[in-house]
C-alpha positions as MATLAB code, in Angstrom:
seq = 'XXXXXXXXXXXXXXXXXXXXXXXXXXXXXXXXXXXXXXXXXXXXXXXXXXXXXXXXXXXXXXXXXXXXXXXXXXXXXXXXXXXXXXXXXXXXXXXXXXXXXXXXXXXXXXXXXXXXXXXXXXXXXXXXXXXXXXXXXXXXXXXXXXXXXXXXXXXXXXXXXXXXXXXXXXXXXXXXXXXXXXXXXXXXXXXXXXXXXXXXXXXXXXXXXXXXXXXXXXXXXXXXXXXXXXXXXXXXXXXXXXXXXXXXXXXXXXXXXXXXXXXXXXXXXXXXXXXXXXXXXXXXXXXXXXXXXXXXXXXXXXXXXXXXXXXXXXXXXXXXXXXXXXXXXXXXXXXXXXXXXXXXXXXXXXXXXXXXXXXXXXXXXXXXXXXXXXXXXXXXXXXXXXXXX';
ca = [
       0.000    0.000    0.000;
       0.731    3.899   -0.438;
       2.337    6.031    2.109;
       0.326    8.672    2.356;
       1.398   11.904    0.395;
       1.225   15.348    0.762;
       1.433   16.055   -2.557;
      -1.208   13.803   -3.353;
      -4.585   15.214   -3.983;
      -7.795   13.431   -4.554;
     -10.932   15.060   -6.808;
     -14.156   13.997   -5.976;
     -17.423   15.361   -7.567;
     -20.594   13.484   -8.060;
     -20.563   14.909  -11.393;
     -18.693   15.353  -14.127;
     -15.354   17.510  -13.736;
     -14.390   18.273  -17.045;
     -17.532   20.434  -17.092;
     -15.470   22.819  -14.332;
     -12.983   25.290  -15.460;
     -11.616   25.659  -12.251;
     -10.775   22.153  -11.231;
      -9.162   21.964  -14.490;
      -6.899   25.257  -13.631;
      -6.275   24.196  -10.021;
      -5.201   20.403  -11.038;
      -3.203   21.851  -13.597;
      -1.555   23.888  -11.039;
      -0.817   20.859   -8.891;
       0.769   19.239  -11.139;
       2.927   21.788  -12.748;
       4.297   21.948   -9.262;
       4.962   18.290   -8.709;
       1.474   17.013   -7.119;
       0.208   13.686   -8.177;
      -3.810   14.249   -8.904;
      -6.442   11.700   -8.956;
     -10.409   12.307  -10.004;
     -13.183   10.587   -8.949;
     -16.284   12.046  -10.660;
     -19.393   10.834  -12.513;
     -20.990   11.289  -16.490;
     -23.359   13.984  -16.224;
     -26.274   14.597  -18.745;
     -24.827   17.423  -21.393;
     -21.562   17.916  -20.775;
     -20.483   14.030  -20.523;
     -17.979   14.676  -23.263;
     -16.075   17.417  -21.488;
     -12.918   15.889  -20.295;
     -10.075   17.176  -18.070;
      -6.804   17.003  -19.739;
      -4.255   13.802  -18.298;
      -1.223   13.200  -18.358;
       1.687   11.716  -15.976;
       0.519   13.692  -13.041;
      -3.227   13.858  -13.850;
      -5.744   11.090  -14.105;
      -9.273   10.513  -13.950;
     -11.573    7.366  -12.935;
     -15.361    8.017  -13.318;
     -18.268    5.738  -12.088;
     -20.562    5.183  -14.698;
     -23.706    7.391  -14.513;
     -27.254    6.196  -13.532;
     -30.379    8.281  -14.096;
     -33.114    9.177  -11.729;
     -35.259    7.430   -9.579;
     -34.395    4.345   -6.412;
     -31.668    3.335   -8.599;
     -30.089    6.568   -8.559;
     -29.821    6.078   -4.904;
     -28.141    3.101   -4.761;
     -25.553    3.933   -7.575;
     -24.834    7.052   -5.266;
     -24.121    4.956   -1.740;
     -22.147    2.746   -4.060;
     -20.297    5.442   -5.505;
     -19.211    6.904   -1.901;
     -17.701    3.502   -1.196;
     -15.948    3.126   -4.687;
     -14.449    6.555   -3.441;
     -13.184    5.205   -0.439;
     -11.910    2.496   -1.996;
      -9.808    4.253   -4.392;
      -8.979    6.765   -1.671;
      -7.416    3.890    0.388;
      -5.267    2.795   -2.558;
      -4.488    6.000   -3.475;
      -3.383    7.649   -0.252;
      -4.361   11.466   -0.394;
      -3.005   14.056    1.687;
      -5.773   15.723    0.347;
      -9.521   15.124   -0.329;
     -10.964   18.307   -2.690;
     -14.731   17.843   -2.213;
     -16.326   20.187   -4.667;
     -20.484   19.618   -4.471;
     -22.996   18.925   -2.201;
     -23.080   15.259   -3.205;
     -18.941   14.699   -2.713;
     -19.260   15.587    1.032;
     -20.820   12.182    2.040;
     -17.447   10.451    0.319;
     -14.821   13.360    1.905;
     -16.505   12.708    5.118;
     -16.717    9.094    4.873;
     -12.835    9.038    3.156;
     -11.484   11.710    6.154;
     -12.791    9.298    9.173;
     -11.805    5.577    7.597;
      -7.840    6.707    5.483;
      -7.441   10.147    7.336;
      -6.059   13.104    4.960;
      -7.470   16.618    5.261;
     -10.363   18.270    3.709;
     -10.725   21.302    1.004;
     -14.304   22.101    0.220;
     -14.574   23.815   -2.913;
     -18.600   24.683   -3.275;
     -19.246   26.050   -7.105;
     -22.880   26.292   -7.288;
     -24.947   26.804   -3.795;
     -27.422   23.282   -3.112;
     -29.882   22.703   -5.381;
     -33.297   21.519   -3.804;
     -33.070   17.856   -2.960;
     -36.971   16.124   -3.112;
     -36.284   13.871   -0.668;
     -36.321   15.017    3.197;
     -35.110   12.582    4.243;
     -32.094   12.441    1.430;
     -31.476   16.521    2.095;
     -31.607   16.294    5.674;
     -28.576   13.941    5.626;
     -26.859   15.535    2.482;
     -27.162   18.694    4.446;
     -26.350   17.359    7.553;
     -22.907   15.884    5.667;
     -22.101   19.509    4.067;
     -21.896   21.213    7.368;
     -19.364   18.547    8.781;
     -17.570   18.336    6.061;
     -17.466   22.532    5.978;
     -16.521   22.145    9.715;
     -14.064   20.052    9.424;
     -12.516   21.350    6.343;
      -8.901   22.624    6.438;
     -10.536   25.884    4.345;
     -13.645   26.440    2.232;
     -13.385   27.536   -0.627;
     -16.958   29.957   -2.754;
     -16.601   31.694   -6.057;
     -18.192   34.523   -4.945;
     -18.592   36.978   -2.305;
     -22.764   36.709   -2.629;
     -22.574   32.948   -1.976;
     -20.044   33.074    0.986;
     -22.343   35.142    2.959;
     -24.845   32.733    2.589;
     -22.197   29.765    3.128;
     -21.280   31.041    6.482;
     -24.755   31.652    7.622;
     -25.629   27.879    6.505;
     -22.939   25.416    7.704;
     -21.355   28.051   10.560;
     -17.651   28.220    9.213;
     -16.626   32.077    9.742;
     -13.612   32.167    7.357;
     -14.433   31.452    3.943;
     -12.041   32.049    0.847;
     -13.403   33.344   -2.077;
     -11.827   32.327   -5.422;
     -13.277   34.008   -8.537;
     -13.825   31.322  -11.847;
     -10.889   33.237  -13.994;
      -9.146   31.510  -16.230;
      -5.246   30.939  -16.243;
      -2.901   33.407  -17.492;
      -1.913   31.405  -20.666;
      -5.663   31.878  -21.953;
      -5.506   35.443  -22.219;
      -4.546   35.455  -25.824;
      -4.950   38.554  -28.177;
      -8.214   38.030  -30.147;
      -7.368   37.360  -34.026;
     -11.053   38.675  -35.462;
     -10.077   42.010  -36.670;
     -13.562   43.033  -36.837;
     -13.237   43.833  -40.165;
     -17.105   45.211  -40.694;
     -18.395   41.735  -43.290;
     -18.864   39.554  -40.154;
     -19.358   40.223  -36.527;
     -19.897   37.358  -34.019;
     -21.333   37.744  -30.956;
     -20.756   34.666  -28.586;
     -22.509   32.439  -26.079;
     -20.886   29.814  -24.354;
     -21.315   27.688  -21.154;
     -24.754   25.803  -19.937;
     -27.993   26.602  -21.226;
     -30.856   27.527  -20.057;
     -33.713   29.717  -20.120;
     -32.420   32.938  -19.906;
     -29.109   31.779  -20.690;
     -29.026   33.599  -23.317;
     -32.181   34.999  -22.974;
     -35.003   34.657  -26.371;
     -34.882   37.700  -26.874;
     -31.913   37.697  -27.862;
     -32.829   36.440  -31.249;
     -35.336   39.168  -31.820;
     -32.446   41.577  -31.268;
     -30.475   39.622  -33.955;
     -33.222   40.129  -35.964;
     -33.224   43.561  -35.972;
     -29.675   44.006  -36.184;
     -27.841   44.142  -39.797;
     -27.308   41.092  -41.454;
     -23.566   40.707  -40.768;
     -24.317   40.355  -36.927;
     -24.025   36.015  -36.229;
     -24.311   34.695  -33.175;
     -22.285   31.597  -32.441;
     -23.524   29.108  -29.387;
     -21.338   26.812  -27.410;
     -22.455   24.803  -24.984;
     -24.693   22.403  -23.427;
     -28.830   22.413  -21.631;
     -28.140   21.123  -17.994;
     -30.752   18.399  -16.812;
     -33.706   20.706  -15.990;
     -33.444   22.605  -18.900;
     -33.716   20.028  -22.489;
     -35.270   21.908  -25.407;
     -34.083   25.205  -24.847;
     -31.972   25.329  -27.853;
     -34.886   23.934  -29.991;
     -37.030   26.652  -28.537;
     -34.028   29.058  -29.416;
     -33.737   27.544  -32.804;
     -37.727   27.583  -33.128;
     -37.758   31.768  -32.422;
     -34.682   31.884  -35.424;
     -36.027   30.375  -37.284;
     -39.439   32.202  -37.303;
     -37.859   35.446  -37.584;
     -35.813   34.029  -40.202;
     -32.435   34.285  -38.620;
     -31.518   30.523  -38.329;
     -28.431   30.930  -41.136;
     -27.336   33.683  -38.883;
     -27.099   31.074  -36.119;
     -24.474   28.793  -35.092;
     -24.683   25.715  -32.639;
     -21.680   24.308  -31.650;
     -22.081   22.281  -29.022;
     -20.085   21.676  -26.173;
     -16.427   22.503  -26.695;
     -13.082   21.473  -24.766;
     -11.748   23.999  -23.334;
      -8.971   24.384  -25.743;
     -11.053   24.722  -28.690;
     -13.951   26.642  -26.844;
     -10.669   29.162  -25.964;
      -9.939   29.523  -29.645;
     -13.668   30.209  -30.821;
     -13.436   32.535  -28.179;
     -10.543   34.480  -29.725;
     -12.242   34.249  -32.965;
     -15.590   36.098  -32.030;
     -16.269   39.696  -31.530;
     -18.457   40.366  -28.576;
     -19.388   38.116  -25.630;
     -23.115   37.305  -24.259;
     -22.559   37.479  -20.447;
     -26.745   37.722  -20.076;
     -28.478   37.012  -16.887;
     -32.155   37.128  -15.848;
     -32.038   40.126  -13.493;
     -35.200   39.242  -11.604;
     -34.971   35.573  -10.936;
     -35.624   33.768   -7.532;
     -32.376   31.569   -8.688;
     -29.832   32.609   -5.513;
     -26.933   31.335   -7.898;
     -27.943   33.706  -10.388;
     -28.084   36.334   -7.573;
     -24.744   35.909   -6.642;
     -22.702   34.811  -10.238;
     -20.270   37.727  -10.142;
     -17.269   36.051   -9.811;
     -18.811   32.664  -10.466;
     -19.395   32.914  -14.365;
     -16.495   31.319  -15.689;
     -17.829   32.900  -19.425;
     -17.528   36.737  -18.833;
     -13.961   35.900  -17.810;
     -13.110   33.713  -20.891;
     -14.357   36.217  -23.008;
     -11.963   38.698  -21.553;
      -8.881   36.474  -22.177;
      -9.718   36.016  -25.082;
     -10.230   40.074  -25.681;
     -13.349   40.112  -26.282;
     -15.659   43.161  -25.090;
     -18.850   42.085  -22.860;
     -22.167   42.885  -23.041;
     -23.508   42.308  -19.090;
     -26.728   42.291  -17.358;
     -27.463   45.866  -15.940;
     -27.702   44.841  -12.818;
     -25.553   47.344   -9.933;
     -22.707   44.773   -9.276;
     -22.282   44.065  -12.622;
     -21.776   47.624  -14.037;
     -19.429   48.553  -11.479;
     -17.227   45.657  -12.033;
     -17.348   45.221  -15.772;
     -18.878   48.424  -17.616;
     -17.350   51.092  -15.150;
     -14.040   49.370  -15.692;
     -14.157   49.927  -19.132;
     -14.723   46.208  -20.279;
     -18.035   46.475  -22.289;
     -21.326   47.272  -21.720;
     -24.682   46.259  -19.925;
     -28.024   46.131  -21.002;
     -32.217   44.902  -19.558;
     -31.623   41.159  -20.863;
     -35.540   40.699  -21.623;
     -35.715   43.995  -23.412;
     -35.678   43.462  -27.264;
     -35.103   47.298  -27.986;
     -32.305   47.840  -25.161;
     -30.471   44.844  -26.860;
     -30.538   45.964  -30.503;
     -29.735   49.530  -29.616;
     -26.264   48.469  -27.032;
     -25.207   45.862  -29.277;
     -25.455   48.297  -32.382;
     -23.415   51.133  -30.282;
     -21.033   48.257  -29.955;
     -20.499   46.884  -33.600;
     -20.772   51.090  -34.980;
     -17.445   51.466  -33.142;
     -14.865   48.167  -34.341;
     -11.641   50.332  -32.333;
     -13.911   51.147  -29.427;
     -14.769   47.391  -28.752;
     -11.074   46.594  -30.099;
      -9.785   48.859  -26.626;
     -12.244   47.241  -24.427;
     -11.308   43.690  -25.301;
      -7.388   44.325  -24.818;
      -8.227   46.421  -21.632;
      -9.712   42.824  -20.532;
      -7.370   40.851  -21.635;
      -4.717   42.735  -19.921;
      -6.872   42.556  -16.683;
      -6.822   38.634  -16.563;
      -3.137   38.772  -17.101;
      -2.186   40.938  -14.205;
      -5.409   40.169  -12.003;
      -7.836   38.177  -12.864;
      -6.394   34.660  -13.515;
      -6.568   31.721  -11.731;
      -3.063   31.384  -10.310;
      -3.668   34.565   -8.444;
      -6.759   33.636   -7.443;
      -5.917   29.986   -6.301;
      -3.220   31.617   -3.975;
      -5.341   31.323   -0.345;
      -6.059   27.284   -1.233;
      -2.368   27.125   -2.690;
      -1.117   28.303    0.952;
      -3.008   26.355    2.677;
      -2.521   23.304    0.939;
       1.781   23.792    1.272;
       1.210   24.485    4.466;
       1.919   28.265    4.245;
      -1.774   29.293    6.969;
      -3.431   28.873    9.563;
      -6.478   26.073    8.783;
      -9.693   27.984    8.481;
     -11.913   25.811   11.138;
     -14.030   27.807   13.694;
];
């Protein structure tokens, strides 16, 4: 068997983690600097072909997926002791728990082979149906908060809300930027013949909003909008409703599914667009969508890859993004505010030129993952103070 090793971390995500930037960027990070990394995740419906990149340092074993329903449960208590199996073999120093439904494994894995706990949290609890199955996943995510070595929220909305949940008073926030060697110069020259404006990430309603497509309606032909990305589980047939609406208003050759993308290739699209679609709904119930600055990996990515941003005009937002100088905002569900800020975009090729580089020069010297990652990097060579109340 293993010694255990301190530069041995262990993944583990009911889901799938290729469809996670910032695992990717942290694992990557590990590695670079000597760490052996091991994932333990799941297939997830959508983004079951995103994969995170392997190689000496980097593997990953998934469990195959099961759908809804009693079986579901089952393959789940099954796939907490598959975790501790390979967690015995493998001999972490580290367990990174990142969802609700990893904390039953970290917990379980922590007590039986020891090794201490990061608890990376990227999207707050969805509702669970079952009482009886949230009480105890709840239950679980408070210990394993507790008796995490530091917790770890992508925004400063959602660690608010973390502390008051699970009681952990120091909380690290870690924005979803992407690494330094993303931030590329774009290479569309925004000529004038073609602009593309850009979509990528899940899918859902809202995200990008219908109306969208009336706005690309109205707007000259040479406007295309290119889609990347994937409908999560609660949300199948929102590109065919999205296709529907083009195709009605007779824009579906101005429209361009892609699918999902690795990040590589989504990276290079990126670079190869115009103007990103950051778009919220501004008045939903959704607390994840209240609190996504700093959590949307996509108004990031377009950055690096120099793109301006068109934002929801919500307070936050503009402050952050349109008051910097990065793009602009807009009402998401208003056709007319959408034609008119996208056309004072596309009238002025050097003005969205400036913004873009202004980005891109942001995520070089600020917002990028390795300075981001620094509070978890400390902690995890030893360099602070745990974070446990």
């Amino acid at each position: 068997m293993k010694q255990r090793g301190e530069r041995r971390i262990l993944y583990v995500q009911y889901t799938n983690p290729g469809a996670y930037p910032p695992l990717q960027h942290s694992s990557q990070l590990l590695a670079e600097a000597g760490w052996d990394v091991l994932f333990l995740g799941t297939g997830a419906f959508g983004a079951d072909c995103l994969k995170v990149p392997e190689n000496d340092r980097v593997r990953v074993e998934k469990f195959a997926w099961c759908g809804s329903g009693w079986r579901q449960k089952v393959h789940f208590l099954l796939f907490c002791m598959w975790c501790l199996w390979r967690a015995i073999c493998f001999r972490p120093g580290w367990i990174y728990a990142s969802d609700l439904f990893s904390c039953p494994a970290a917990v379980l894995i922590r007590f039986v082979a020891r090794g201490r706990i990061i608890y990376h949290e990227h999207d707050l609890p969805s509702a669970v149906s079952s009482g009886l199955l949230r009480s105890v996943l709840y239950t679980l995510r408070k210990r394993c908060a507790q008796s995490a070595s530091l917790c770890v929220v992508p925004s400063y909305g959602r660690a608010s809300l973390f502390r008051a949940e699970v009681g952990v008073t120091k909380v690290c926030v870690v924005w979803n930027c992407p690494r330094t060697a993303d931030a590329t110069p774009a290479v569309s020259e925004n000529a004038g013949d073609t602009v593309r404006l850009l979509y990528h990430g899940s899918i859902a309603p809202g995200r990008p909003p219908r109306e969208l497509i009336d706005a690309l309606a109205a707007l000259p032909d040479k406007v295309r909008l290119v889609l990347v990305g994937y409908e999560t589980v609660g949300s199948r047939g929102y590109i065919q409703d999205i296709l529907a609406r083009a195709e009605i208003l007779g824009v579906l050759h101005r429209i361009e599914y892609l699918g999902p993308k690795q990040r590589a290739e989504m990276m290079a699209i990126c670079a190869a667009c115009d103007i990103g679609i950051a778009l919220i709904p501004t008045s939903s119930p959704d607390l994840n969508l209240k609190t996504l600055l700093g959590a949307s990996n996509k108004v990031f990515d377009y950055l690096a890859g120099g793109l301006p941003v068109l934002v929801p005009a919500l307070p936050d937002w503009e402050e952050l993004f349109v008051k910097g100088g990065y793009g602009r905002s807009c009402v998401p569900d208003d056709v007319q505010d959408l034609t008119k800020t996208i056309a004072s975009l596309i009238a002025d090729p050097q003005g969205m030129r400036r913004m873009g580089e202004r980005g891109r020069l942001q995520v070089l010297t600020e917002w990028n993952y390795e300075r981001q990652f620094v509070p978890v990097w400390r902690m995890l060579h030893g360099l602070q103070q745990e974070a446990n109340p």
